[in-house]
PDB file with one MODEL, atoms N, CA, C and O in Angstrom:
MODEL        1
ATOM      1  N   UNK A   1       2.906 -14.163   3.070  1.00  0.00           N
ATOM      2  CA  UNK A   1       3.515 -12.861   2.879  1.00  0.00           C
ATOM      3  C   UNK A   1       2.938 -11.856   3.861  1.00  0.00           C
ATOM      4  O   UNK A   1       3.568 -10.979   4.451  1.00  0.00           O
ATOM      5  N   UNK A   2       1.541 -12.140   3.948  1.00  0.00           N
ATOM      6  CA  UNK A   2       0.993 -10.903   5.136  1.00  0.00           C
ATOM      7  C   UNK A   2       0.750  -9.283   4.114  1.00  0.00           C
ATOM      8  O   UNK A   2      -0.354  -8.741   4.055  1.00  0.00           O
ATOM      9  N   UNK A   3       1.872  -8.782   3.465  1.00  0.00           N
ATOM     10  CA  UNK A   3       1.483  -7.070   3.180  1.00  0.00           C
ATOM     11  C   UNK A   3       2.479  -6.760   1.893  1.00  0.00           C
ATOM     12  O   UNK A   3       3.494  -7.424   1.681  1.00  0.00           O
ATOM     13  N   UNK A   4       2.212  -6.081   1.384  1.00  0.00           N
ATOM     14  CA  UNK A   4       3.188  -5.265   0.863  1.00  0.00           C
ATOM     15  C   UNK A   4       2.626  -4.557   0.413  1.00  0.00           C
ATOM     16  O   UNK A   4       1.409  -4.446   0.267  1.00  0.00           O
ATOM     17  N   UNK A   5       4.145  -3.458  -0.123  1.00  0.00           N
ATOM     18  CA  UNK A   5       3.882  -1.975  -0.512  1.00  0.00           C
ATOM     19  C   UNK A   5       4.164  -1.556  -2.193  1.00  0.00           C
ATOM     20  O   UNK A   5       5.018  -1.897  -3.012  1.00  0.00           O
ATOM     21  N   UNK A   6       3.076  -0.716  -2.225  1.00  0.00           N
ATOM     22  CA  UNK A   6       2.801  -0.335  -3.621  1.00  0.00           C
ATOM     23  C   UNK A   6       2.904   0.858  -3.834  1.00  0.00           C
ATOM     24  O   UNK A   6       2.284   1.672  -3.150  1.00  0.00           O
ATOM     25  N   UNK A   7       3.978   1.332  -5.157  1.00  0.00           N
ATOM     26  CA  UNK A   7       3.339   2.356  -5.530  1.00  0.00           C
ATOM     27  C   UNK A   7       2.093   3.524  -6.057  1.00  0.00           C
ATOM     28  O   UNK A   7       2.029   3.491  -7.285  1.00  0.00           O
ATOM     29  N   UNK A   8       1.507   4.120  -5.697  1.00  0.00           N
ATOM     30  CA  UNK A   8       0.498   4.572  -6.565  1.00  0.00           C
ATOM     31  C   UNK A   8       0.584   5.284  -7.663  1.00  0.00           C
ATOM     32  O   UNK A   8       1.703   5.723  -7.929  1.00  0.00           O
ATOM     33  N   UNK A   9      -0.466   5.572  -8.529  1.00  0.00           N
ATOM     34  CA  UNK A   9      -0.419   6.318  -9.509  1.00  0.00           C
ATOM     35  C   UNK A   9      -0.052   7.941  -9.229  1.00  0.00           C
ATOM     36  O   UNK A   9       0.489   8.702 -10.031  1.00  0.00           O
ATOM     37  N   UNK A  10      -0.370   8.160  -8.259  1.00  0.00           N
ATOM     38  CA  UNK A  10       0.114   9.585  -7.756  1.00  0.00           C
ATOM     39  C   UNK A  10       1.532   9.927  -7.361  1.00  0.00           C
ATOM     40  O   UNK A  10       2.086  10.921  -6.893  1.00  0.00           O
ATOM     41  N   UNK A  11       1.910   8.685  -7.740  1.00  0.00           N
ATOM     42  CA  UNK A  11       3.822   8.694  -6.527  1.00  0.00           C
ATOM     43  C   UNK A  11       3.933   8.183  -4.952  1.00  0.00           C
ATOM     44  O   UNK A  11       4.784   7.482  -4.404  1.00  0.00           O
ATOM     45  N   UNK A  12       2.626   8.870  -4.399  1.00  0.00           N
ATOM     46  CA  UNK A  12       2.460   8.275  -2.943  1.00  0.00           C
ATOM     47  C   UNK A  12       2.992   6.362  -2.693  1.00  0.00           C
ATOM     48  O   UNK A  12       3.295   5.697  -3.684  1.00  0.00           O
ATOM     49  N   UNK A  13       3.011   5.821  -1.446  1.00  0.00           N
ATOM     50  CA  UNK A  13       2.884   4.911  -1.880  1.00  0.00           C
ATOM     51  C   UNK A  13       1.444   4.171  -0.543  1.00  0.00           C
ATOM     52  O   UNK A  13       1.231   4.811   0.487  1.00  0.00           O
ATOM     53  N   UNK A  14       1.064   3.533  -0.684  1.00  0.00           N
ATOM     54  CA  UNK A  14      -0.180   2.299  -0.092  1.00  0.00           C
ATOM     55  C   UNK A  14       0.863   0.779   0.446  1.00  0.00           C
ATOM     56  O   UNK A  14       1.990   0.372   0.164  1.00  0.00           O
ATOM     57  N   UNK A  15      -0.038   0.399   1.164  1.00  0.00           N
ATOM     58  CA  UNK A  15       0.068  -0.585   2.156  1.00  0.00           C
ATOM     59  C   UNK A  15      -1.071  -1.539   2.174  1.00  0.00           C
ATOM     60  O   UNK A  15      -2.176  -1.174   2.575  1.00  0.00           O
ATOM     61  N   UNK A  16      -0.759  -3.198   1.599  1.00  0.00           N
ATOM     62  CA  UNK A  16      -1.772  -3.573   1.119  1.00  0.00           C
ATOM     63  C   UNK A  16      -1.585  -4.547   2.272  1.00  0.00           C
ATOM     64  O   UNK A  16      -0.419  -4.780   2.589  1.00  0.00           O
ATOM     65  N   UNK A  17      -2.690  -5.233   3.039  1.00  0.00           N
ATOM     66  CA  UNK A  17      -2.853  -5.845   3.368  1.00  0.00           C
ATOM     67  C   UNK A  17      -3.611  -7.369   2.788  1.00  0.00           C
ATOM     68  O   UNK A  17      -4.798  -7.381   2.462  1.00  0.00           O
ATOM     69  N   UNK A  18      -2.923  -8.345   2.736  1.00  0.00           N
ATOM     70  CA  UNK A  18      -3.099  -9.388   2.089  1.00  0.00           C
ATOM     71  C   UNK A  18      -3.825 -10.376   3.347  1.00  0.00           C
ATOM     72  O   UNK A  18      -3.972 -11.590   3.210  1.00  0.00           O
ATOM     73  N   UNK A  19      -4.189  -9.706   4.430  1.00  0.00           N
ATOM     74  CA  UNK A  19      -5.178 -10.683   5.814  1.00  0.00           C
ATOM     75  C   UNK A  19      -6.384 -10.084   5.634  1.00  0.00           C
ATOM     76  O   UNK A  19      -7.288 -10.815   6.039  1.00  0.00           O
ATOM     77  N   UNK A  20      -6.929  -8.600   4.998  1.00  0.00           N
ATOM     78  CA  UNK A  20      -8.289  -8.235   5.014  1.00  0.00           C
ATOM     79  C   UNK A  20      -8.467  -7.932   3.673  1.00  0.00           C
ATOM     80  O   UNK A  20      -9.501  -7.449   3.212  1.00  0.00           O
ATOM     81  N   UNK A  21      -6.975  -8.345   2.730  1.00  0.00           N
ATOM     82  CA  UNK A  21      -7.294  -8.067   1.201  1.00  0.00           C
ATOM     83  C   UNK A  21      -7.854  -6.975   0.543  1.00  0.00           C
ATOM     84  O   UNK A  21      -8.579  -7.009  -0.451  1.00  0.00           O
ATOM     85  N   UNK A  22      -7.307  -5.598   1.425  1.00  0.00           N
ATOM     86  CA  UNK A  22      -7.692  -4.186   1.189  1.00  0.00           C
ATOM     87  C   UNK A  22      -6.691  -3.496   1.532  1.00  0.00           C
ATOM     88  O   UNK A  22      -6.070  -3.714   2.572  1.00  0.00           O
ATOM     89  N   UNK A  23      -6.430  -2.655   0.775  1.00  0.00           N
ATOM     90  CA  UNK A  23      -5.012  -1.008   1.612  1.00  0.00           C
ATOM     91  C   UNK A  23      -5.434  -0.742   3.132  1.00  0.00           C
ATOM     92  O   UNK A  23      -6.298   0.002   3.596  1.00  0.00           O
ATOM     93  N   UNK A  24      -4.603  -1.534   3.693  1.00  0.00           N
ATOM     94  CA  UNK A  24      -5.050  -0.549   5.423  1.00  0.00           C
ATOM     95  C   UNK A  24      -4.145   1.336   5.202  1.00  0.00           C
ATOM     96  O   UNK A  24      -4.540   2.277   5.891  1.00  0.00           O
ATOM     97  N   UNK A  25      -3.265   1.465   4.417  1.00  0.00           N
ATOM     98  CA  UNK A  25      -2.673   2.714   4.704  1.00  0.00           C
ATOM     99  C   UNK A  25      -2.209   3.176   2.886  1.00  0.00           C
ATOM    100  O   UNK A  25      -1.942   2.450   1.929  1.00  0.00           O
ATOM    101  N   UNK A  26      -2.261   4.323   2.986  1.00  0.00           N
ATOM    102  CA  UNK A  26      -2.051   4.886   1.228  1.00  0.00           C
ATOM    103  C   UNK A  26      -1.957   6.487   1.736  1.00  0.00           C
ATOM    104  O   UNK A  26      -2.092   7.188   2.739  1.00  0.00           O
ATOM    105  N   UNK A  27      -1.573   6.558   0.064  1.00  0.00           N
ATOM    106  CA  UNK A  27      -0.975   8.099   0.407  1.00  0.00           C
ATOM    107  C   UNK A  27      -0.022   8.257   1.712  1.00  0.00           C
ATOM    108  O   UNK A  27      -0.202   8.778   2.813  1.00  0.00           O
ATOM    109  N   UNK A  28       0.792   7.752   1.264  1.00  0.00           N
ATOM    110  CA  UNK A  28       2.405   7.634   1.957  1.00  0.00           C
ATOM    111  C   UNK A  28       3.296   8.028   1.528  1.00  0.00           C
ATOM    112  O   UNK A  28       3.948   7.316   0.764  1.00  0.00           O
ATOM    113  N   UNK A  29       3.768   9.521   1.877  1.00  0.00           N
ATOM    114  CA  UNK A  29       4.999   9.570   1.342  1.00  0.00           C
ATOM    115  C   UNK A  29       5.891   8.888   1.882  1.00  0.00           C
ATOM    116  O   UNK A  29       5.529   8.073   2.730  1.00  0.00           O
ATOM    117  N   UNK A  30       7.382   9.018   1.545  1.00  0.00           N
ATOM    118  CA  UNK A  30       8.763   8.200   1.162  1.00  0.00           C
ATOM    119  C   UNK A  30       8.764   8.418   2.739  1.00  0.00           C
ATOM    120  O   UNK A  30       8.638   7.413   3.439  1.00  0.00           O
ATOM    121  N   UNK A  31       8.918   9.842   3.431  1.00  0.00           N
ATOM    122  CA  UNK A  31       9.164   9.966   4.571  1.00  0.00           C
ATOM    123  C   UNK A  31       8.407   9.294   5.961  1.00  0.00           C
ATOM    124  O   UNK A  31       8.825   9.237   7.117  1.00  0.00           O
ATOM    125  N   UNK A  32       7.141   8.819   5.374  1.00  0.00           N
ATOM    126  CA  UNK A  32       5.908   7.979   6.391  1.00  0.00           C
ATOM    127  C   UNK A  32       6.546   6.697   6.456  1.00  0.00           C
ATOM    128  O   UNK A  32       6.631   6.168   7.565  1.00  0.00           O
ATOM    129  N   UNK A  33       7.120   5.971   5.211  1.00  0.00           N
ATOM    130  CA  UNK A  33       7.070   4.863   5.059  1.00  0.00           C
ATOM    131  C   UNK A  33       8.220   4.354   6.031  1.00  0.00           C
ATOM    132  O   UNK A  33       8.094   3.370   6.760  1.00  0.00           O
ATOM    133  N   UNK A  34       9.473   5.231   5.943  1.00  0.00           N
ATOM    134  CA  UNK A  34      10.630   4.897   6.347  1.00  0.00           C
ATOM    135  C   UNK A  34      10.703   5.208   7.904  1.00  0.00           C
ATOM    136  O   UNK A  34      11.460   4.679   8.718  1.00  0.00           O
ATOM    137  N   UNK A  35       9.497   6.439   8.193  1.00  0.00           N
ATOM    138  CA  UNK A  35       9.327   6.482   9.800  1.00  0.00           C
ATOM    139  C   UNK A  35       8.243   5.577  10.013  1.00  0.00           C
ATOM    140  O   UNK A  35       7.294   5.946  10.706  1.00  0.00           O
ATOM    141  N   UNK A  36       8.267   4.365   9.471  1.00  0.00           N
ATOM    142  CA  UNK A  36       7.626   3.418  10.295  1.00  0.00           C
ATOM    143  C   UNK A  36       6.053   3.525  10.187  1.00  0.00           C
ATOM    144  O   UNK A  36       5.301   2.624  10.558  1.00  0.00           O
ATOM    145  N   UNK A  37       5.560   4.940   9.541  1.00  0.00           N
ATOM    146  CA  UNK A  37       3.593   5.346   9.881  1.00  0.00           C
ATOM    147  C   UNK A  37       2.986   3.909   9.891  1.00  0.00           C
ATOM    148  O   UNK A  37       1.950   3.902  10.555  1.00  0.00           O
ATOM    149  N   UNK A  38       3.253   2.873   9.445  1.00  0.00           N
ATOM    150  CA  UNK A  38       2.416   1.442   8.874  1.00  0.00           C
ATOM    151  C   UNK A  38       2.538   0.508  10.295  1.00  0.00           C
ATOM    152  O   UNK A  38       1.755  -0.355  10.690  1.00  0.00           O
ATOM    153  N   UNK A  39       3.558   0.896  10.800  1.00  0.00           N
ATOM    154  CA  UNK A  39       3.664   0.093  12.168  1.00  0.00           C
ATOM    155  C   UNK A  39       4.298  -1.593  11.961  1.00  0.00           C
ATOM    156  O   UNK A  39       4.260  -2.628  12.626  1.00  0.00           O
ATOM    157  N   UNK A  40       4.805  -1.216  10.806  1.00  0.00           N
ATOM    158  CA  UNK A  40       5.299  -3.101   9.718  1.00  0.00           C
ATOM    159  C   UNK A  40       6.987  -2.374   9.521  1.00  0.00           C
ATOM    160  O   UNK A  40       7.823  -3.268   9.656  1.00  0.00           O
ATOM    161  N   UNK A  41       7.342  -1.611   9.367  1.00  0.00           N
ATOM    162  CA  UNK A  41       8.873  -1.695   9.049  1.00  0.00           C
ATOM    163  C   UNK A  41       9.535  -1.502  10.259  1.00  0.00           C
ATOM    164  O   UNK A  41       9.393  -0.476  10.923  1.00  0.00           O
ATOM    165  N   UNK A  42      10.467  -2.712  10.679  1.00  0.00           N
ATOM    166  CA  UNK A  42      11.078  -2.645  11.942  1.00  0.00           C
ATOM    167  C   UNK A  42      12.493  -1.307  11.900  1.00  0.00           C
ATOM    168  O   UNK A  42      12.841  -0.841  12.985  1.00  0.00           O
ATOM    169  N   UNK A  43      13.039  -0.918  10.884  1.00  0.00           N
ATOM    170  CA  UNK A  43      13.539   0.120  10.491  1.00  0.00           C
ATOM    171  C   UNK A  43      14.060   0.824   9.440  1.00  0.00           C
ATOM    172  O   UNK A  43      13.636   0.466   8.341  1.00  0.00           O
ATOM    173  N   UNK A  44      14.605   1.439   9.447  1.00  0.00           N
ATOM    174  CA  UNK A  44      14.833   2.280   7.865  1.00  0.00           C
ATOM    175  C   UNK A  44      15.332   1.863   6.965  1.00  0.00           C
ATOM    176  O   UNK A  44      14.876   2.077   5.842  1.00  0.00           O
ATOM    177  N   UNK A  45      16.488   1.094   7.185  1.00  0.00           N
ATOM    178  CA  UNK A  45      17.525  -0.017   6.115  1.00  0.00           C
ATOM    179  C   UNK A  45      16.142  -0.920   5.710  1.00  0.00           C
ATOM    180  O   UNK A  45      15.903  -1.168   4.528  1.00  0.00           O
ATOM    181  N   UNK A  46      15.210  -1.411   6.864  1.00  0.00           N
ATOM    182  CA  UNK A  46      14.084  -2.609   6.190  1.00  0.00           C
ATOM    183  C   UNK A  46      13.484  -1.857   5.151  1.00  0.00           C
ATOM    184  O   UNK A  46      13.274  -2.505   4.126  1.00  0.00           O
ATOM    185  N   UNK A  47      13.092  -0.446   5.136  1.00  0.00           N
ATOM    186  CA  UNK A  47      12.255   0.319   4.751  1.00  0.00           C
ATOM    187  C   UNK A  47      12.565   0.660   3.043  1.00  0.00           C
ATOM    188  O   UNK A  47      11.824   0.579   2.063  1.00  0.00           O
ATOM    189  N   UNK A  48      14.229   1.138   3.215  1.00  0.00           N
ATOM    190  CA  UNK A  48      14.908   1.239   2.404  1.00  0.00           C
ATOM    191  C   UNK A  48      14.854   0.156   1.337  1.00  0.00           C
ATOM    192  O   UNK A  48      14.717   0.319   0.125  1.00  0.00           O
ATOM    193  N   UNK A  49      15.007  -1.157   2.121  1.00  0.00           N
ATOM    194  CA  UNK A  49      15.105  -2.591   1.222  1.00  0.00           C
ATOM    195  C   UNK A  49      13.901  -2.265   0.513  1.00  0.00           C
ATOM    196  O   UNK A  49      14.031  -1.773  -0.608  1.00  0.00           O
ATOM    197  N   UNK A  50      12.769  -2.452   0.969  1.00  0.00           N
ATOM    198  CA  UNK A  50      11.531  -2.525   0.298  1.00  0.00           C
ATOM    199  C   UNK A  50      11.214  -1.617  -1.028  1.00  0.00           C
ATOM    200  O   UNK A  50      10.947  -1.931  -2.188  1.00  0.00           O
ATOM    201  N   UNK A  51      11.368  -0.248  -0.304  1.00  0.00           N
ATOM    202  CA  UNK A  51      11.349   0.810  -1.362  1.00  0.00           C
ATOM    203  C   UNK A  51      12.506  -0.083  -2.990  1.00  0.00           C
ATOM    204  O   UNK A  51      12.080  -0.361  -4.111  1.00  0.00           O
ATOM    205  N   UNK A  52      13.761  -0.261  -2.510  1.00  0.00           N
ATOM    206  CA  UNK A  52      14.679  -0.306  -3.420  1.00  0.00           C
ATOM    207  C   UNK A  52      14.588  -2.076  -4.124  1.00  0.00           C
ATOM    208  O   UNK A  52      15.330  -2.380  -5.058  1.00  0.00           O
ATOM    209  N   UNK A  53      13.807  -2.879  -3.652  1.00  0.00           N
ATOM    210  CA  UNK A  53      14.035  -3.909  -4.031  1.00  0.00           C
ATOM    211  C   UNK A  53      12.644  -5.043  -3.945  1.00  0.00           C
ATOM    212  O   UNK A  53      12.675  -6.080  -4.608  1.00  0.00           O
ATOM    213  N   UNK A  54      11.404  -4.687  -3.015  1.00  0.00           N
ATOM    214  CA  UNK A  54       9.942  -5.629  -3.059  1.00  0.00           C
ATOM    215  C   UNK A  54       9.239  -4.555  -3.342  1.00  0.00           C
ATOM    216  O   UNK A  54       8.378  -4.638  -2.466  1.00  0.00           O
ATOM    217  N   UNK A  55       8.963  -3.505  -4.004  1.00  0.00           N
ATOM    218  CA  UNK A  55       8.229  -2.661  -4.031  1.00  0.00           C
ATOM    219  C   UNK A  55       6.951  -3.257  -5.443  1.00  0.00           C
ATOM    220  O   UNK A  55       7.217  -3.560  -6.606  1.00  0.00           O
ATOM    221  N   UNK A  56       5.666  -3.246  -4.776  1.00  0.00           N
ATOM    222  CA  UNK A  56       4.986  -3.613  -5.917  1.00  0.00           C
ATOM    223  C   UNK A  56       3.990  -2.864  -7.027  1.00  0.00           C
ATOM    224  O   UNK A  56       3.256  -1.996  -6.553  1.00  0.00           O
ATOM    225  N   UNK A  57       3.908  -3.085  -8.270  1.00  0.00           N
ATOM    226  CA  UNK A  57       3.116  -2.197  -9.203  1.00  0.00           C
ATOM    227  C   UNK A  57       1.708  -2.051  -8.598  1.00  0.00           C
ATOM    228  O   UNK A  57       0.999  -3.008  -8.286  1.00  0.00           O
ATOM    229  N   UNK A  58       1.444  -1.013  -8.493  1.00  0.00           N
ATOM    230  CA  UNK A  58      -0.571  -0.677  -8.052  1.00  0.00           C
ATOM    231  C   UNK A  58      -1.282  -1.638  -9.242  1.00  0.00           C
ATOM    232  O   UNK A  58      -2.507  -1.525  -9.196  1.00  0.00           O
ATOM    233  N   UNK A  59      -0.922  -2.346 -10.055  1.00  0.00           N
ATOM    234  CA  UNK A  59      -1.961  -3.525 -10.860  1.00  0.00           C
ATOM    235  C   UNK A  59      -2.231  -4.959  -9.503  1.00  0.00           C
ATOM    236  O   UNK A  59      -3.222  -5.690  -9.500  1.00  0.00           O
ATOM    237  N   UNK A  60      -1.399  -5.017  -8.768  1.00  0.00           N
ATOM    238  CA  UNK A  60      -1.458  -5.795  -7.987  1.00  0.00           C
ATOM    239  C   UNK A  60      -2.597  -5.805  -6.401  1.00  0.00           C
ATOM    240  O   UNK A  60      -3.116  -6.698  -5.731  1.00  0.00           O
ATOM    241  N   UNK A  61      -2.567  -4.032  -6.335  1.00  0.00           N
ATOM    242  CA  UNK A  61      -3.214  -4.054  -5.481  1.00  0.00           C
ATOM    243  C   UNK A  61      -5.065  -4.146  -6.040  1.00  0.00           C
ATOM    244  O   UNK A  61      -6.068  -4.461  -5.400  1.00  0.00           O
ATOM    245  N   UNK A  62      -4.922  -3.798  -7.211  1.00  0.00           N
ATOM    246  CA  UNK A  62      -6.165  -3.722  -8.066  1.00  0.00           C
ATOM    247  C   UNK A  62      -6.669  -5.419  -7.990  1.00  0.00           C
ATOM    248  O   UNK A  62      -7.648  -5.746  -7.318  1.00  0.00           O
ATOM    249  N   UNK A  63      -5.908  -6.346  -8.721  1.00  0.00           N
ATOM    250  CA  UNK A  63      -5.865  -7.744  -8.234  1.00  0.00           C
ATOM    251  C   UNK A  63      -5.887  -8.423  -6.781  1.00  0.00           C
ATOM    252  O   UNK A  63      -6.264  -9.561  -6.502  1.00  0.00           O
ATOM    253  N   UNK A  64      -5.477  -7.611  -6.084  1.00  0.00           N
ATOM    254  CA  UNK A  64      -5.484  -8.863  -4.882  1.00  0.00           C
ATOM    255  C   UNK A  64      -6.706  -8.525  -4.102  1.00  0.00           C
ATOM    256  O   UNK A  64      -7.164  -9.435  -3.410  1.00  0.00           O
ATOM    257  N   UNK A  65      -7.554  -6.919  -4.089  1.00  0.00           N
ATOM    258  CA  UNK A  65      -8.633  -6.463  -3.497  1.00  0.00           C
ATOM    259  C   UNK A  65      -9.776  -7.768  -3.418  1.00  0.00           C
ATOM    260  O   UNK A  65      -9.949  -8.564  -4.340  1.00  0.00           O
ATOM    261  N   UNK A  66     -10.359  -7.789  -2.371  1.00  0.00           N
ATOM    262  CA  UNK A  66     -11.417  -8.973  -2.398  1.00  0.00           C
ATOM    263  C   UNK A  66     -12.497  -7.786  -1.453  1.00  0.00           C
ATOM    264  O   UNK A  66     -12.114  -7.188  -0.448  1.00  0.00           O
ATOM    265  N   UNK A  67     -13.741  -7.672  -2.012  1.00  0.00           N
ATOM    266  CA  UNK A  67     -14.874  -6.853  -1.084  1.00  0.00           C
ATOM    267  C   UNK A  67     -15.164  -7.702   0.282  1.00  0.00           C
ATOM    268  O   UNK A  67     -16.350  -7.790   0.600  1.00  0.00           O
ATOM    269  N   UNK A  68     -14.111  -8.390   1.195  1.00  0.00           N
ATOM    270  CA  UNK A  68     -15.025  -8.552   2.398  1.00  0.00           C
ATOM    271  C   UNK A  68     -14.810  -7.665   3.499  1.00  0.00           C
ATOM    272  O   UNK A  68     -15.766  -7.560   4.267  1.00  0.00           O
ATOM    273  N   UNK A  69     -13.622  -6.897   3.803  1.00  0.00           N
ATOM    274  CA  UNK A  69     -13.771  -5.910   4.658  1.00  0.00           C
ATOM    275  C   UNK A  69     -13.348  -4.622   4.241  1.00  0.00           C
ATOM    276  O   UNK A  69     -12.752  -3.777   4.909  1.00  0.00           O
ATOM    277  N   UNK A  70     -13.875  -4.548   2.585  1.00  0.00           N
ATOM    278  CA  UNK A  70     -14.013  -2.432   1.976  1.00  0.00           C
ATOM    279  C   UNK A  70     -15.238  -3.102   0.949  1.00  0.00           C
ATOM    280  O   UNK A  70     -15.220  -4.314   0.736  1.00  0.00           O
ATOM    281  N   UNK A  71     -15.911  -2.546   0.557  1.00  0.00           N
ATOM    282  CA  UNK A  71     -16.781  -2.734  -0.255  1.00  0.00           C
ATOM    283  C   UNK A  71     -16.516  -2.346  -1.430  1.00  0.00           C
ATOM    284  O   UNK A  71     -15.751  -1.381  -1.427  1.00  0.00           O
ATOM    285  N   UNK A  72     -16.908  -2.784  -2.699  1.00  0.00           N
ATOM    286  CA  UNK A  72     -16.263  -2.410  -4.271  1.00  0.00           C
ATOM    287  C   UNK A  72     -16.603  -0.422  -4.390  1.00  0.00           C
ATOM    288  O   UNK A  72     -15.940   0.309  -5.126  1.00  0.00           O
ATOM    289  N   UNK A  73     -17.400  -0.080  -3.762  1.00  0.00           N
ATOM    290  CA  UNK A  73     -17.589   1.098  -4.473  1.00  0.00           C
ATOM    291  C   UNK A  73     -16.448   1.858  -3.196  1.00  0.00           C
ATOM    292  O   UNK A  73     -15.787   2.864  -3.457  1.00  0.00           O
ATOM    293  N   UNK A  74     -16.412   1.325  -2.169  1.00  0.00           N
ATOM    294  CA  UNK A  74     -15.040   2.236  -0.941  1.00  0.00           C
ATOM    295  C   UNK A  74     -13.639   2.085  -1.958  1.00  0.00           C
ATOM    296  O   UNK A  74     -12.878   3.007  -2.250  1.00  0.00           O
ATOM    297  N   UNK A  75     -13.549   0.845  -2.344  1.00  0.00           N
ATOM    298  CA  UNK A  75     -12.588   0.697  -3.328  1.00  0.00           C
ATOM    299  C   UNK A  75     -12.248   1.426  -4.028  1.00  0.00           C
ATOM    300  O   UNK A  75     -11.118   1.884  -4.198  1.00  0.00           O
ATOM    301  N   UNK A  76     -13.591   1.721  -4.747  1.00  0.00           N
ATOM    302  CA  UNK A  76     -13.254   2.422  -6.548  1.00  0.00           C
ATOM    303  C   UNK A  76     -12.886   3.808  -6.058  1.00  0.00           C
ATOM    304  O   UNK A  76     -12.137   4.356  -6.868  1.00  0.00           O
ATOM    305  N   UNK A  77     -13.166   4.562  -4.995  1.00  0.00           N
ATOM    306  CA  UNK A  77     -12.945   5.793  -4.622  1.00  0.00           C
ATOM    307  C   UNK A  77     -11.845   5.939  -4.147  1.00  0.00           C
ATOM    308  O   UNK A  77     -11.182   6.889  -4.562  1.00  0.00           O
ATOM    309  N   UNK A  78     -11.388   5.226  -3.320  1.00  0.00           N
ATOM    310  CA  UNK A  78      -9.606   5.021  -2.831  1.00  0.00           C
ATOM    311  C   UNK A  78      -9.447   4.905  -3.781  1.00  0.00           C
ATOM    312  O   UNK A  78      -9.277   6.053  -4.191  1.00  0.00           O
ATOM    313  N   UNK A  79      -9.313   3.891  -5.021  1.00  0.00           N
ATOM    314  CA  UNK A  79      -8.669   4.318  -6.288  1.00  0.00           C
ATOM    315  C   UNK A  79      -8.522   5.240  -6.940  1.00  0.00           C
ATOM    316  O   UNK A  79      -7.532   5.738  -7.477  1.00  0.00           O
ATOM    317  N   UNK A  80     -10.108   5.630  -6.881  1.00  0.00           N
ATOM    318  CA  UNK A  80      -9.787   7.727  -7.337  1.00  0.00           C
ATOM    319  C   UNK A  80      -8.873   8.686  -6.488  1.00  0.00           C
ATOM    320  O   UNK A  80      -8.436   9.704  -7.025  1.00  0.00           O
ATOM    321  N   UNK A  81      -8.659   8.479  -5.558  1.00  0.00           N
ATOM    322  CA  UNK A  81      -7.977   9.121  -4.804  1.00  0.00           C
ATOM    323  C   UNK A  81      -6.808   8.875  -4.729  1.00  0.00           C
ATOM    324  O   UNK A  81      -6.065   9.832  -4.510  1.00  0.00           O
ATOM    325  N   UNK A  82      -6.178   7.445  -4.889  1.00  0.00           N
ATOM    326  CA  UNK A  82      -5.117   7.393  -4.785  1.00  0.00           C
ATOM    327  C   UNK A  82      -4.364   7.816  -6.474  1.00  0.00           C
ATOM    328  O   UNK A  82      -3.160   7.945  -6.693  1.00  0.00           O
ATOM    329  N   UNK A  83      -5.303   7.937  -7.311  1.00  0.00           N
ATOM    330  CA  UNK A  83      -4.263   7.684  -8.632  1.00  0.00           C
ATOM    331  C   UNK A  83      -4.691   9.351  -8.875  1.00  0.00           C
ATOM    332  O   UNK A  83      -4.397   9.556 -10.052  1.00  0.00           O
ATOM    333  N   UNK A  84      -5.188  10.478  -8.356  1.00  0.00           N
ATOM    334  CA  UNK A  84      -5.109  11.856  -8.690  1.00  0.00           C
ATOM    335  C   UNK A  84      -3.936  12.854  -7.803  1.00  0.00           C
ATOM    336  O   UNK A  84      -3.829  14.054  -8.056  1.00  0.00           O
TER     337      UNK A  84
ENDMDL
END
């Protein structure tokens, strides 16, 4: 699969990377995602798809986190941040 995108608890949405098993990008609004900010959606209809149809619950990104390139406590704070 390589990535996908999650909503957060804030509405924003995150960009999980499933090769370093950490969010490379969060706090995304609707408008980042669809202009491409992640450098992964080849264009807006892709963007669109995702939003409207692979979009994944933030329990997932909580699950797939592994500490080898963010450490548990960089974690727990992106989590604070992303869910206020």
């Amino acid at each position: 699969m390589g990535a996908f995108i999650a909503q957060q608890p804030n509405g924003l949405y995150c960009r999980f990377s499933e090769v370093v098993d950490c969010p490379t990008h969060y706090n995304m609004t609707r408008d980042d995602l669809l202009n491409n900010h992640t450098g992964t959606v080849p264009s807006k209809a892709v963007g669109e798809d995702i939003l409207n149809n692979y979009l994944k619950p933030f329990s997932e990104v909580i699950e797939r986190f592994a500490p080898n390139n963010m450490t548990q406590e960089e974690f727990d704070k992106l989590v604070k941040e992303m869910s206020s």
